[in-house]
N, C-alpha and C positions, 0 to 999 in steps of 0.2 A: 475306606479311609477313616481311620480316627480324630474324630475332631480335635479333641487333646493334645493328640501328636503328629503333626501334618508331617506332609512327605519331607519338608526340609528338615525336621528333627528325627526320622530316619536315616537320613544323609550323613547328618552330625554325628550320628548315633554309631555308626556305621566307621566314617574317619574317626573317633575318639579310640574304636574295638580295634581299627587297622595301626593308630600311632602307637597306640599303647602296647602290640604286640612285636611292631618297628623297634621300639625303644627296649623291651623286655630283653631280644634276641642281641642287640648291640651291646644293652649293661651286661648279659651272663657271656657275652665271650670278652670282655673286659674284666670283669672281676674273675674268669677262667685262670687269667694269668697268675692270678696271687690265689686261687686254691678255694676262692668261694661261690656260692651260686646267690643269685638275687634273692630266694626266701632267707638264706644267712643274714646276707647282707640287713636284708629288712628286720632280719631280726636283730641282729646287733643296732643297728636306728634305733628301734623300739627302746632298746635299756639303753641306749645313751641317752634319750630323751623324759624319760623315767625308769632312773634309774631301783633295783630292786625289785624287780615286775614279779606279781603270779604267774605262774601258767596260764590259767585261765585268761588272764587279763594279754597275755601275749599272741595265745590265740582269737582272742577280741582284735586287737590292736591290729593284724594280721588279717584278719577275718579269712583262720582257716583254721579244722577241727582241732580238737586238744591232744587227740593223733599226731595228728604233724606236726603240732611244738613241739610234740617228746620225742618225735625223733630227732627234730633241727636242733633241739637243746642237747641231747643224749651227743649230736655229732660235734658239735659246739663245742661242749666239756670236754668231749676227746682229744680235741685240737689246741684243748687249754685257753679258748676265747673266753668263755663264760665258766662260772661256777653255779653251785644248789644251795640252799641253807634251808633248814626249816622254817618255816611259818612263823613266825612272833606270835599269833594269837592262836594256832594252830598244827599241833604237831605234823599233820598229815599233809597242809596246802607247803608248796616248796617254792620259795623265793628266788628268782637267777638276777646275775647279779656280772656284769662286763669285770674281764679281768683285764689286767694291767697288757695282756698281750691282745687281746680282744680290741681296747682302745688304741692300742697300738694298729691292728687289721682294719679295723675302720676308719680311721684316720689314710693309713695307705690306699683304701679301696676307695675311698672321698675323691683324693688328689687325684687319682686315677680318672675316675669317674670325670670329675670338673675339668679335667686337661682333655680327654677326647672322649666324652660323648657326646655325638651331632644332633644339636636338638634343630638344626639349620629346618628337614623337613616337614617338622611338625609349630614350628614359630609359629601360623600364622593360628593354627587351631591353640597354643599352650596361649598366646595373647588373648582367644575371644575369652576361653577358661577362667583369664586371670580376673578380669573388667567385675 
């Protein structure tokens, strides 16, 4: 046993990996409805919260490879959520940027979200989280 991390923080450790995968599976057959999957969704968060994002910075944001922004983004643009611009200080780095229909999907997948995801089984762990 680790002194560091007693058996109770195993426990926790353990419910945070089990709510978090509760919750994952409930948000992606809710936003299923309207055509997105939770890394979308998270990505569209990401530029509405700063907006303009790099790549790079969106795969940060995300914390997943620069891989997977380019395809979430490449499927994004396709769907007309988001759009590319070059770099301001840099031909090569590519800026994405929420379009008008993009804010328009997240805003829908919000309401969505806020009207029925059950956070009822995981309250008691989202309240220690919040303290």
């Amino acid at each position: 046993m680790s002194p560091l991390f007693p058996v109770d923080g195993f426990r926790v450790l353990d419910s945070m990996l089990t709510n978090a995968r509760r919750v994952s599976r409930e948000l992606n057959t809710i936003l299923a409805e309207i055509g997105l999957r939770e890394d979308s969704w998270r990505t569209l968060l990401a530029l509405e919260a700063r907006p303009g994002m790099l790549m790079s910075d969106i795969a940060e944001a995300l914390t997943v490879s620069n891989a997977t922004v380019t395809r979430l983004v490449n499927d994004l643009v396709d769907e007309g959520s988001v759009y590319r611009k070059p770099g301001p200080d840099d031909g090569r780095s590519i800026v994405v940027h929420l379009s008008r229909q993009g804010r328009q999907r997240l805003a829908r997948a919000n309401a969505l979200i806020e009207g029925r995801l059950d956070f009822t089984p995981i309250a008691p762990s989202f309240h220690t989280l919040s303290r």
